[in-house]
N, C-alpha and C positions, 0 to 999 in steps of 0.2 A: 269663598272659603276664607275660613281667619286665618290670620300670618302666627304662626306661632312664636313666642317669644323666645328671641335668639342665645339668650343664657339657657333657657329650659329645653331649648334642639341641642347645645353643644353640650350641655351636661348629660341628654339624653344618648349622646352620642358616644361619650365617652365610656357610657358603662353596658352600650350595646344594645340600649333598648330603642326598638324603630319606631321614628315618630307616624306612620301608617306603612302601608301592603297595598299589593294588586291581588286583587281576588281573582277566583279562575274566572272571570272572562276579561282581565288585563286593567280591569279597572282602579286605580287608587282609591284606597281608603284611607282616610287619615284618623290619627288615633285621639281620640277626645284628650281634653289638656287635662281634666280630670284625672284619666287615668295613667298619664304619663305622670303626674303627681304620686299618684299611687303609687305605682312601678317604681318608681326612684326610691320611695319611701322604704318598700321593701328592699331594697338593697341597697339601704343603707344611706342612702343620701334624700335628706329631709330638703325638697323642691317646691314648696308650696307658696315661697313668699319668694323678690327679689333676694332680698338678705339672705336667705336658706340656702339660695342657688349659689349664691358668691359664698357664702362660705361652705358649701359640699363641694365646690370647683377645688375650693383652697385645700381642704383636708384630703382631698384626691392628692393633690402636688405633694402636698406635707408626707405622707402614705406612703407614695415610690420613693421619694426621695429619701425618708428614714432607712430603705431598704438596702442590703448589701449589696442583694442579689435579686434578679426574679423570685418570686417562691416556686416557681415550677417551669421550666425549660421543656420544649416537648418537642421533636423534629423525627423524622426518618432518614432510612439508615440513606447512604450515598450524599447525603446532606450536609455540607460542614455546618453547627450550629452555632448562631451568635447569642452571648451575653454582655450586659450592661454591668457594670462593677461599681458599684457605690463610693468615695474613698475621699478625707479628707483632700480639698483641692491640693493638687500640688502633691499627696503623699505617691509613692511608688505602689503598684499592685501586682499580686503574681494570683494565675490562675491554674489551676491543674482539676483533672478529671479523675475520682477514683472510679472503678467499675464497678459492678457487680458483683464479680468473683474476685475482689482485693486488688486488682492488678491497678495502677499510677500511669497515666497518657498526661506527659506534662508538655506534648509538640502542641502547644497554644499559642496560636499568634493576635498579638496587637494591631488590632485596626483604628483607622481614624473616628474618632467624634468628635466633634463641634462643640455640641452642646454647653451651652455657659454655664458655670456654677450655679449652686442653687444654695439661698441661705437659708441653712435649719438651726432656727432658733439660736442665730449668733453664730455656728458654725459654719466657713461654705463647704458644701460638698462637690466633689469634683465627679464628673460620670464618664469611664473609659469603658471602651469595646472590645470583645476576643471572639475571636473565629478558632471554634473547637476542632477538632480532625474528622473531617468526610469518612472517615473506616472504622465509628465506632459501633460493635456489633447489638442489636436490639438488647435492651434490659434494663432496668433500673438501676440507673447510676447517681453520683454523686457530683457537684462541680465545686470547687474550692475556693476559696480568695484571702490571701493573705497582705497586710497592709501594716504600717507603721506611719504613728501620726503623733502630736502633742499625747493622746493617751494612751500611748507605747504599742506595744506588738498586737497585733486581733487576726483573728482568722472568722469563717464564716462559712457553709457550706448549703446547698439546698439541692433540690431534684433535678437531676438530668435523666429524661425518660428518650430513650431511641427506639423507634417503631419498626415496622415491616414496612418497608416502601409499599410490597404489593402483599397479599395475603392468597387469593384464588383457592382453590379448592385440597381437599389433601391430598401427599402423591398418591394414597391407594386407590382413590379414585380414579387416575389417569384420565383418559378423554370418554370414560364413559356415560350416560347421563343416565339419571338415576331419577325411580318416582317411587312416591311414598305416600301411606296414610296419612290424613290430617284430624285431629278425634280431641273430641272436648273429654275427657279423660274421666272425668264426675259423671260423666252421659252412659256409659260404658261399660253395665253390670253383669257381671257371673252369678251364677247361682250360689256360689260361694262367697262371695262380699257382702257387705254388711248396707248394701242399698245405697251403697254408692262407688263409681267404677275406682278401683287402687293398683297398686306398683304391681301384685302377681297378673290383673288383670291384663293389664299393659304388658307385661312379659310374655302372656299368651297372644295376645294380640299381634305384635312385634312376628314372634316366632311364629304364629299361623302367616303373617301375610309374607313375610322371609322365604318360608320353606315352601310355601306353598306355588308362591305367586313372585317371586324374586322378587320385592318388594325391597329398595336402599335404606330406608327410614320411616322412621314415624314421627310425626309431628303433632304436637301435642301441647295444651293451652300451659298457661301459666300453673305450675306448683306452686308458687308462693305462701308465707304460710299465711292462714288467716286469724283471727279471736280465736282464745283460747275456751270462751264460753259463749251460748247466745247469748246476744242473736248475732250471727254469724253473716257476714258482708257475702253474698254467693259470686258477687264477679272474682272472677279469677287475673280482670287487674283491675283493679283498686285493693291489691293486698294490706295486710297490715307489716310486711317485709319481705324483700326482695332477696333479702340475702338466706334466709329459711325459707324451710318447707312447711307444707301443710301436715300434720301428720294425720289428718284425718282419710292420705292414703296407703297408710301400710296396710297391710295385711298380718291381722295378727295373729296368725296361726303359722306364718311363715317366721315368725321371732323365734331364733333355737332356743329360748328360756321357755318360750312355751310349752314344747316340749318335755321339761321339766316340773311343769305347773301341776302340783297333787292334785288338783280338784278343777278339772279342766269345764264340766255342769254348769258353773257359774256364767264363763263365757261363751257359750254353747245357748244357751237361756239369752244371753243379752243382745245376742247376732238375732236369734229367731223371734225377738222383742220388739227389736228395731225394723225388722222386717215386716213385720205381722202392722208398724205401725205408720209402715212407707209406702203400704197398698192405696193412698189415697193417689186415683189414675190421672198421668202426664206431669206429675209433678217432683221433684228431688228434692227432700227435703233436711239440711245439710243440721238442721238444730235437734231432730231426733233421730241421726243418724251418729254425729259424732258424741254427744254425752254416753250414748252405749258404748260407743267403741272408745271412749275414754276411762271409761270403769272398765274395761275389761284390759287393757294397758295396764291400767294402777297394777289389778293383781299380779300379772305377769311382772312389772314392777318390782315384786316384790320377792319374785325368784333368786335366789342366791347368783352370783354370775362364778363362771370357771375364772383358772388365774387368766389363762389367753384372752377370755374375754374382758376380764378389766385392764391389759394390756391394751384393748386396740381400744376400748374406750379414752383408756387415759390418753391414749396417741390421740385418738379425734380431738380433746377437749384441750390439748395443747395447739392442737391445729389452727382450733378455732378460736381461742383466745378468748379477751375481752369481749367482743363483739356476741360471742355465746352467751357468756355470763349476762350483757346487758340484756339479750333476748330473752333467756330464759326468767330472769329479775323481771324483767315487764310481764312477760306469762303470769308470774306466780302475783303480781302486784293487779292485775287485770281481772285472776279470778277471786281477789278481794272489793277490789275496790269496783271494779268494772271495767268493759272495754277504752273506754274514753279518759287517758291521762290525764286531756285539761281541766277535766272535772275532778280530780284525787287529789285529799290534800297539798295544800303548794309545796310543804315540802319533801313530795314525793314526786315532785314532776319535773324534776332533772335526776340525771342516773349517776354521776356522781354525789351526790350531798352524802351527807350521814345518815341520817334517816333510811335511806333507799339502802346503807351497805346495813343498818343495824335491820331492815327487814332481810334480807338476805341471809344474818344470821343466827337471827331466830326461827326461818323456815327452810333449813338446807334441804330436807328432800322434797320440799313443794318445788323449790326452785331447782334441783336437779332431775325431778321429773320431765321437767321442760326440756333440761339439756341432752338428757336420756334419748326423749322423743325422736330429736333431730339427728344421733349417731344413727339410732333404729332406721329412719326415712335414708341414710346415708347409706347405709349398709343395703338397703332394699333395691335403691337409684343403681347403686354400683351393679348387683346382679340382675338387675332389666336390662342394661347396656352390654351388659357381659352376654346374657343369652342373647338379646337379640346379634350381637358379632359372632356370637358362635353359628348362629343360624343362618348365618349369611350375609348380613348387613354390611355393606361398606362405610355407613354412618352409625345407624343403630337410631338413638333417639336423638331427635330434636327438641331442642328448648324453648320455651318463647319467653322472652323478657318484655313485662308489663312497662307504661311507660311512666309508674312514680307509685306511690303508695300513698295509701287512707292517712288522712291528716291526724287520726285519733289513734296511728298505730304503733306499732314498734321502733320501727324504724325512725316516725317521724319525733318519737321521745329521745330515743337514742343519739338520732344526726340533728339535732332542731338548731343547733348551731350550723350547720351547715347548708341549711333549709331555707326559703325564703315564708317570711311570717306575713299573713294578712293577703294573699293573694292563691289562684289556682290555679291548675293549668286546664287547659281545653283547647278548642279547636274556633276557628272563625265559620262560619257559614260554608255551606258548600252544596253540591246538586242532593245529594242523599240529606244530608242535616242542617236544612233550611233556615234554621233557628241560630244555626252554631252549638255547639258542645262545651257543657260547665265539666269537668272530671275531678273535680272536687281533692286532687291533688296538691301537695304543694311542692313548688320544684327547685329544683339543687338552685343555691346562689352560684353565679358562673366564677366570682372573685372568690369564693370561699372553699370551694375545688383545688381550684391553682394553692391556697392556702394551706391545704392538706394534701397536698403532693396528689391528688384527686385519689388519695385512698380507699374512700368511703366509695367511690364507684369502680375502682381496680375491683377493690373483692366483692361487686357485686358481679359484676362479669365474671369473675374465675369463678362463683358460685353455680352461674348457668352453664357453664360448662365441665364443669367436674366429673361428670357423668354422662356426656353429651357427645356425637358428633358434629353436632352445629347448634346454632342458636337465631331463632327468629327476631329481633328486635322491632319490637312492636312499636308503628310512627316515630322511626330513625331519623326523621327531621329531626326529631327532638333533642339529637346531637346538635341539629346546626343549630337551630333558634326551635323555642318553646313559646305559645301562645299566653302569657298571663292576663292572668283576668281579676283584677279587684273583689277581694269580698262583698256580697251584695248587689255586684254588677252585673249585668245582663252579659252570655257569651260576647253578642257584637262588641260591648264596650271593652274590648283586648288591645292587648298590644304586642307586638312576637318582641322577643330577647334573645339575642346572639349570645351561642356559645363559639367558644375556641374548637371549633369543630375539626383542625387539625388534631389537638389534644386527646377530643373524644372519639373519634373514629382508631385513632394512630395506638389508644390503649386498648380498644375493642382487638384491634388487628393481633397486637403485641398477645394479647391474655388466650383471645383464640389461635395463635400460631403457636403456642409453649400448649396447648391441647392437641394439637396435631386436628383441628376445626376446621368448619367453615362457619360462615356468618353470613345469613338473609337477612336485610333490611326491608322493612313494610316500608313502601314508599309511595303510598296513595294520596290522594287529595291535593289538597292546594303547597305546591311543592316545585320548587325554583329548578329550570332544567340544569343549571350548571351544578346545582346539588346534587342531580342523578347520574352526572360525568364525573363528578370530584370519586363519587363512590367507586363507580366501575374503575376508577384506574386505582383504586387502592386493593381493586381485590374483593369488593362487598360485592351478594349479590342481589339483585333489587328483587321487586315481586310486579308479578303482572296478574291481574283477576280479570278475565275472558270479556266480563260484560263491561269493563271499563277501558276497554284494549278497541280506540276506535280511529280511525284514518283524519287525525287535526287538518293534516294537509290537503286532502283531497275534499270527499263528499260527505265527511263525517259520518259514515257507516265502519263497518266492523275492520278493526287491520289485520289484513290479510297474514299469514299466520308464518310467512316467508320473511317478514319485518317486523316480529315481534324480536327482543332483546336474547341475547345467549345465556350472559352472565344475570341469569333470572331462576326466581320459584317462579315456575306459574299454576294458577289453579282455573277453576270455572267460576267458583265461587268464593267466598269469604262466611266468616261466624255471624259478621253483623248484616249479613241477608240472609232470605230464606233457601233451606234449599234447593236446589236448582230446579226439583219438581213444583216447589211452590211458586218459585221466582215465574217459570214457565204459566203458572195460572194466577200471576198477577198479584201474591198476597202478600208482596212488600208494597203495595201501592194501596191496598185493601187494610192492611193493619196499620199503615201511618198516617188514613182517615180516622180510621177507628179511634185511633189514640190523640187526635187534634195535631200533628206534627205537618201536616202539609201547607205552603204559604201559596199555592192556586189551587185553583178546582180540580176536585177529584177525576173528571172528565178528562182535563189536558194531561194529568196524570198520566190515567189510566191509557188514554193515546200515545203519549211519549211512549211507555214501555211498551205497547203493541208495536210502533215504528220500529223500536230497538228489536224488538224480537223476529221481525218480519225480516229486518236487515242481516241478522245473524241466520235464520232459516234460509234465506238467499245464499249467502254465501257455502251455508254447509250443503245444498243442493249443487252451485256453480263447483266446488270443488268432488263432487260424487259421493258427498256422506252420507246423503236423505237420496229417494228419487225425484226426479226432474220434474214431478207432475202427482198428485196425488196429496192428500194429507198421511203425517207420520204421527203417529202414537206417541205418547208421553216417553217412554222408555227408551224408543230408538232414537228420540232427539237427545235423549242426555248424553247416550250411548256415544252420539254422532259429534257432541259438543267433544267429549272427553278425547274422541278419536282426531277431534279436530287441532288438542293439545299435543298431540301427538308430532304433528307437522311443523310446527314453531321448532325453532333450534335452541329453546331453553332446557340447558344442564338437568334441571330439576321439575318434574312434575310433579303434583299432587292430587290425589282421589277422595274427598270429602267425605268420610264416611258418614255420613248421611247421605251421598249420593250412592252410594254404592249398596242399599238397603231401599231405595223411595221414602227416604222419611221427609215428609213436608215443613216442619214444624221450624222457624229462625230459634236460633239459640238465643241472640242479644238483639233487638230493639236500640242504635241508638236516641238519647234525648230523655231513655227512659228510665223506672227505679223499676217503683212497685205495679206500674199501671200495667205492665209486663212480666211475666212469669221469668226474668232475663236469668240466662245460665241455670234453667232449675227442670231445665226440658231434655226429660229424658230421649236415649238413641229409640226410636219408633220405627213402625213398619210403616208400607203407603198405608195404610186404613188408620195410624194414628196410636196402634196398641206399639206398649214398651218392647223391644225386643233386648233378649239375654245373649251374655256374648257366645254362649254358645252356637243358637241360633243365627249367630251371624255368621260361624265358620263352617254352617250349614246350608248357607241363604242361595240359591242360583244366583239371583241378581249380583250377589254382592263376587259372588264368584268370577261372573262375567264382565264386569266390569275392571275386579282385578287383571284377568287377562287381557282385558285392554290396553291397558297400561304399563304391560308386564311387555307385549308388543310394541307398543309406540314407543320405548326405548331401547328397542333392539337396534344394532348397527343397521343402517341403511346400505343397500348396495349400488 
C-alpha cells in the first residue's frame, strides 16, 4: 500500500476528511490520493501540489486566528462550555453570555491556555480560555467578548447553542410502546384525489388506523418539495428542498377559497383529465398528475381571500421570511427558465444579484403563487396532525428527512454558499449495494454550518417537525460523517467527512424537544458501533429492519428478539426492498439480476437469501409462531414475522402497508434511475392490481394484520 503524503494526511485531517474506512467486514480501505485531493478542494482547501498544501495549512492558521470567537459554540446542558477568545497579546478580555430570553450570565471564569501568540500580519494575537456556567438552560444563546488594545475599545459576539443532554420520548407517551403505519404517501389514492395519494388522504388514513386499530402514528416518506414543472424528480429524497413542501399533495377541494370558486366545472374537468390519463396500470405518474392540479390551484388562486384569511397568510409569510421568498423566486424562475439553475442565465444563478430581485418584480403573482402554495400545504399538514391526535394518536404523523437535496434545486441555489461544490454524497459498497451508491447530492460544508450559526440546517429540522410528532432522519450517520464522492468518480472512489456530530445531533435534540418530538434515526449499513451508543444516550432512537437483525456474535442466524434494542423503530422491512411477500419469494435477488446490480452469481445469491429465510422460519417455529412441522403459506409467515415484532422490547413498531394488503411490488431499487419504475409504484393488491384507499379500510388482510400489531403493543403481564 502507498504511504501517503504526510502534509496531505495532516491537511486531511484537519478539515475532517478520513484518509480510508473498514468496510463491514472490518477491512481497511484506504481512500485514493486522488480523491482526497478532491475532497479538500471542495472545501476549500486547493491540495493538489506540495505548495497548495503548505499554503491551505497556512490560511487554516490565518482563519482561526483572525477569529474573535469560534463562529459556533455547541455543548449540552449539565456541561460547562469552553471558548477560545482571540485578543491582542497582552490586551485584557471579558466574556459574558446573553441568553435567549435577554437575561446576562456574566459567572464566566478564566482558565489556563498556553498557547503562544500568533502573528497576524504584524499583529500578535493572544488566545485566552473561559469556562461558561454548567446551568445554562437549552436555547439559542449569544457569548460576548469585550477587549481594549492599540485600536481602542471592540466587542464581538457569536453563537452559543445548549442542547438537551437527553431527548427520549414525549412525556405523553410514558412507558407505553406504540406501533404505526409506514406508507409511501404518493402510493396511497382515494377515489377522490387527483391520481396521486395527498394530505386528506393521509388524514383518512391516520384517523382509519387510530380509531380503528389504535394505531400511535403514521409514518410517511419524505414531503419535500420537488420542480415546480416536468419532468418532475419522483424520488421523495433527492428533493429539490428540504425545507418546503411538495404541493402536489394538497387536496384542492379542501382549500376554503374553493369553496368560494364561481365556476367550480373547470376543476371538476381537470381531476377527471388527470385521471382518465393515469390509467396507464402499475405506474404514478407525477408529470400529468401535477400540471392538472396546478391549473386548477391557479383558479382557486384567484379567489378573493377573507380579511382572517389574509391575516394568517401574512402571519405565515412573516414566519417564513427570506427563505420563502428565495423558494418561491426559484419556483417562478424554474417555470421560465427550467428546472436546472446552473443552466439559467449566469446572472440569475445566485438569489441575491439584481437581476433575480428585478424578476421578482416584474412577476409578483407568479412568484407569490409559489408562496401561496406553501401556506395552503401548511395549513393542510397542521389539520392531518390535528385529526389524526384528535383520533387518538399519541404521535400523530411522522416525518422522514431525506438525506440532502437535487443539486439543480432550490435549495441547492439558495444555500450554494453553504454547499460543498464539485462532489456528492453516496454511500461506499455494502451486502445490498454491491457497487456503492452515487446520490447525486451535494453536501453541507461542515466549516460553513459552524459559519452560519448552522441556521440553514436549524430550520430545516424545525421544518420536519412543525406538524409532526417525530421525525425519521434518513442515514443519521450523516450527521457524524457523510460519504463524498468526486464528480465523475465511481461510488468506491469516496471518502467519509466528519461532521461536529455533537453540534448536529445536539440541534436535532434541541428543535425536536421545543416540538414536544421524538426522533428516529435510520441507522443501517456500514456504521461505527460507538455512533449507535453516542445516539442512544442522547435520547435518539435507532431503527432495526428484521431481516438485517442477525446474531454477529454467535452463529450469525436471526437475533433473537429478547436482544434486539429498546430505544428502537423496528420494522420487518424497509422501502428499498420488496415487500416482505416479495422478499419471501426471492425478487430482491430476481430484480438485482435483472437489472446487472449483482457482483456474484445469481445462484449464490439466490442461496444466501434461502439460508437467511430458512434461518428466520426456524426461529419463528423454535419460538411457536409457525407449526413445528409442516409447510406455512405466504400469509401466516408475514403474519408470524410481524408477531414476531412483537416480542422485541422496541418502543416503536411499524406495519409496512404494503404488508398489510400482500402487495409484492419494491418501491425503490437502489443503484437505480430509470431502469426501474423507483417511487412510481402504486399501493397494489397480492395479484399486482392498484388498490384505492378505500379498499384498504375494507381489506381483511390489512385488518388483520393491523390487530396484530394493535396486540403486540399491549402491556405484557
Amino acid at each position: 500500500m502507498t504511504q501517503l503524503e504526510p502534509a496531505l494526511a495532516e491537511l486531511a485531517g484537519r478539515l475532517g476528511v478520513a484518509t480510508g474506512y473498514h468496510d463491514g467486514l472490518g477491512n481497511w480501505v484506504p481512500a485514493p490520493e486522488s480523491t482526497l485531493v478532491a475532497v479538500l478542494g471542495a472545501l476549500g482547501a486547493p491540495a493538489a501540489t506540495a505548495e497548495q498544501r503548505s499554503a491551505s495549512a497556512a490560511e487554516l492558521d490565518r482563519k482561526r486566528w483572525a477569529r474573535p470567537l469560534p463562529p459556533t459554540t455547541v455543548a449540552a446542558t449539565g456541561v460547562a462550555p469552553r471558548v477560545w477568545a482571540h485578543v491582542t497579546h497582552g490586551a485584557p478580555a471579558t466574556v459574558w453570555v446573553t441568553l435567549e430570553d435577554g437575561g446576562l450570565r456574566r459567572d464566566v471564569t478564566q482558565v489556563d491556555n498556553f498557547t503562544p501568540p500568533f502573528d497576524l500580519d504584524g499583529r500578535l494575537v493572544g488566545e485566552a480560555s473561559f469556562e461558561l456556567p454548567a446551568d445554562l438552560p437549552p436555547g439559542y444563546h449569544r457569548v460576548s467578548l469585550r477587549s481594549t488594545g492599540s485600536e481602542g475599545e471592540w466587542t464581538a459576539d457569536a453563537a452559543l447553542i445548549i442542547t438537551p443532554s437527553w431527548l427520549g420520548l414525549p412525556a405523553r407517551v410514558g412507558d407505553r410502546r406504540l406501533w404505526g403505519l409506514s406508507a409511501q404517501l404518493y402510493s396511497v389514492c382515494s377515489k377522490q384525489s387527483w391520481g396521486v395519494g395527498d394530505l386528506t388522504d393521509l388524514t383518512d388514513l391516520a384517523v382509519w388506523s387510530a380509531a380503528r386499530h389504535q394505531a400511535g402514528f403514521v409514518l410517511i416518506n419524505p414531503l419535500h418539495a420537488a420542480e415546480p414543472v416536468p419532468r418532475m424528480e419522483p424520488s421523495p429524497y433527492l428533493p429539490t428542498s428540504r425545507r418546503f413542501v411538495n404541493p402536489m399533495y394538497l387536496r384542492v377541494e379542501a382549500i376554503p377559497e374553493y369553496a368560494e370558486l364561481d365556476k367550480r366545472g373547470p376543476v371538476r374537468r381537470l381531476r377527471q383529465q388527470a385521471r382518465r390519463r393515469l390509467r396507464q396500470p402499475g405506474v404514478i405518474d407525477r408529470d400529468v398528475a401535477w400540471p392538472a392540479k396546478r391549473d386548477a390551484l391557479k383558479l382557486v388562486y384567484g379567489v378573493k381571500r377573507t380579511a382572517g384569511r389574509e391575516l394568517s397568510y401574512a402571519a405565515f409569510r412573516a414566519r417564513e421570511g427570506d427563505a420563502l421568498d428565495d423558494f418561491a423566486v426559484w419556483c417562478a424562475l424554474a417555470e421560465k427558465y427550467g428546472n436546472d439553475w446552473r443552466v439559467w442565465p449566469e446572472e440569475l444563478r445566485r438569489p441575491g444579484s439584481p437581476q433575480v430581485a428585478a424578476f421578482a418584480r416584474r412577476h409578483p403573482r407568479r412568484v407569490d403563487f409559489h408562496r401561496w402554495l406553501q401556506w395552503l400545504i401548511d395549513e393542510q399538514m397542521a389539520n392531518a396532525q390535528s385529526a389524526a391526535i384528535r383520533a387518538g394518536m399519541p404521535l400523530g404523523l411522522m416525518t422522514d428527512l431525506a438525506v440532502g437535496v437535487h443539486p439543480y434545486g432550490a435549495d441547492a441555489w439558495a444555500l450554494q454558499d453553504v454547499l460543498a461544490v464539485g462532489v456528492n454524497v453516496g454511500a461506499p459498497p455494502d451486502e445490498f449495494n454491491q457497487l456503492g451508491q452515487d446520490w447525486s447530492q451535494p453536501p453541507w460544508r461542515p466549516d460553513r454550518l459552524a459559519e452560519t450559526e448552522y441556521e440553514p440546517f436549524r430550520a430545516v429540522i424545525a421544518a420536519a417537525l412543525r406538524h409532526a410528532g417525530g421525525v425519521r432522519i434518513d442515514h443519521i450517520i450523516g450527521l457524524f460523517r457523510l460519504w463524498w464522492i468526486p464528480e465523475g468518480a465511481l461510488p468506491t472512489a469516496g471518502a467519509y467527512v466528519h461532521y461536529d456530530h455533537e453540534a448536529m445531533i445536539g440541534i436535532v435534540a434541541l428543535e425536536a424537544a421545543r416540538a414536544d418530538a421524538l426522533v428516529v434515526g435510520e441507522d443501517l449499513g456500514v456504521v461505527q458501533p460507538w455512533a449507535r451508543d453516542y445516539l442512544r444516550a442522547r435520547g435518539i432512537l435507532g431503527t432495526s429492519i428484521l431481516w438485517f437483525e442477525t446474531d454477529d456474535w454467535g452463529d450469525g442466524g436471526p437475533l433473537r428478539a429478547e436482544y434486539w434494542r429498546e430505544y428502537c423503530l423496528s420494522a420487518v422491512t424497509t422501502h428499498d426492498l420488496p415487500p416482505t411477500a416479495g422478499y419471501l419469494a426471492g425478487e430482491h435477488v430476481a430484480l438485482r439480476d435483472q437489472l446487472g446490480l449483482l457482483t456474484r452469481p445469481v445462484a449464490e445469491e439466490l442461496a444466501a437469501a434461502a439460508a437467511e429465510q430458512a434461518g428466520w422460519l426456524a426461529e419463528l417455529r423454535r419460538v411457536g409462531l409457525l407449526p413445528a412441522d409442516g409447510d406455512a403459506d405466504e400469509e401466516s409467515v408475514v403474519t408470524a414475522l410481524y408477531r414476531y415484532l412483537g416480542r422485541t422490547p422496541s418502543r416503536l413498531l411499524t406495519l409496512a402497508l404494503t404488508d398489510a394488503v400482500g402487495d409484492r411490488r419494491t418501491q425503490n431499487q437502489p443503484g437505480t434511475s430509470d431502469e426501474y419504475p423507483n417511487w412510481r409504484v402504486p399501493l397494489s393488491d397480492p395479484g399486482g392490481r392498484p388498490m384505492s384507499l378505500e379498499e384498504v379500510f375494507a381489506d381483511r388482510r390489512a385488518a388483520a394484520l393491523c390487530e396484530v400489531m394493535r396486540s403486540a403493543v399491549l402491556p405484557r403481564n
